[in-house]
C-alpha angles and dihedrals in degrees: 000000000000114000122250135266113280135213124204117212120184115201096021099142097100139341111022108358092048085055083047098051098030084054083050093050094050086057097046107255122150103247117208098184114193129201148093086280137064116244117251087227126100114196125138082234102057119088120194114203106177114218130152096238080207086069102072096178093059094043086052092058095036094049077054109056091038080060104059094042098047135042086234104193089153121077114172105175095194097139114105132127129218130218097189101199126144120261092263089047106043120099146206092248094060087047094053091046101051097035076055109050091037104037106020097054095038085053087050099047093041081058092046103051105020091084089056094059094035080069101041082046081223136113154136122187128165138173131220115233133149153235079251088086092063087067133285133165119269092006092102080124108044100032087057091046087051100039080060083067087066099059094036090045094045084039094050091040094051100046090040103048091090089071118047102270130110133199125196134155136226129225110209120189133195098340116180097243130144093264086048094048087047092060102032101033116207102281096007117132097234086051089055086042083071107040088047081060091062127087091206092059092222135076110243135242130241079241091069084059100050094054089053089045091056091041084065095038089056118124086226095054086076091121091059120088150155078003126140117223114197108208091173103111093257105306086125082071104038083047082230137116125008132155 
């Protein structure tokens, strides 16, 4: 019996990519999570395969091998850092780390499973940005790492909709994650700043991402594609918030 189709999510061991996966996994769908840390899920069908994305090199060979183990017609790029520092402190460093681990994996992973779906004629791959891009304080790092999403999504879209695969990107706003909880405590004024900024009136969930995130990875979205899709309560049109 052929094997089934198979998703790749980078940065599932906890927040968003553990909603994403875990969403994948509820509809049956075969999850290679890739990252340093092993997921918190537990699923027969989750494997786990640890690389460190900054190493381009070992994510190479690993993509590879997932490749040739598994028919990945899945590809959900989630895993980034961020190294929030004003204009006058941010380094280069920074710069080089999280452009790395957001765009230079995704790049590699997009070459390594892109010719298995070219053959099947069949793919969905989406990266995830954020509102961030639009603008916020202290992000000069991770919004141009993120905008990045945005070129690479509209170029491989472009190049792979021939043949059956589509690329698009989410925008997630302010989403309740660990990360999220460490900076803007529970109660605390800086954490209902934020809230106040959100038509919505609530924080989202990393739920909330994943559903847009299967919307796009539907067999029936075929017809949507290079697109951008905001999940961030509205602060894409106040021009506010974003994480």
């Amino acid at each position: 019996m052929a094997a089934a189709e198979t998703a790749v999510v980078t940065g599932a061991s906890s927040g968003i990519g553990e909603a994403i996966a875990g969403a994948l996994l509820d509809r049956g769908i075969p999850v290679v999570t890739l990252q340093r840390s092993a997921p918190k899920l537990k699923h027969a069908n989750l494997h786990f395969r640890a690389v460190d994305l900054t190493d381009l090199a070992a994510t190479k060979a690993i993509a590879n091998e997932v490749a040739a183990a598994f028919p990945v017609r899945y590809l959900v790029n989630n895993a980034g850092a961020n190294c929030p520092n004003p204009l006058e402190k941010a380094t280069v460093e920074e710069f080089q780390y999280v452009t790395t681990i957001t765009l230079g994996a995704a790049m590699v992973l997009i070459q390594s499973f892109v010719p298995g779906m070219r053959a099947a004629k069949f793919g969905r791959i989406v990266n995830i940005s954020s509102r961030a891009i639009l603008g916020k304080s202290e992000r000069i790092v991770y919004a141009s790492a993120k905008a990045g999403y945005e070129g690479m999504t509209r170029v491989v879209a472009i190049e792979t909709g021939a043949d059956g695969i589509t690329v698009n990107s989410v925008m997630p706003g302010p989403v309740v994650t660990a990360h999220f909880n460490r900076g803007h405590p529970e109660g605390s004024i800086k954490r209902q700043t934020v809230i106040d900024k959100i038509l919505v009136k609530r924080l989202g969930t990393p739920q909330d991402v994943s559903h847009a995130v299967m919307f796009l990875l539907d067999r029936t979205s075929g017809f949507i594609t290079g697109q951008s899709l905001y999940v961030c309560g509205g602060t894409s049109v106040t021009g506010t918030g974003g994480e």
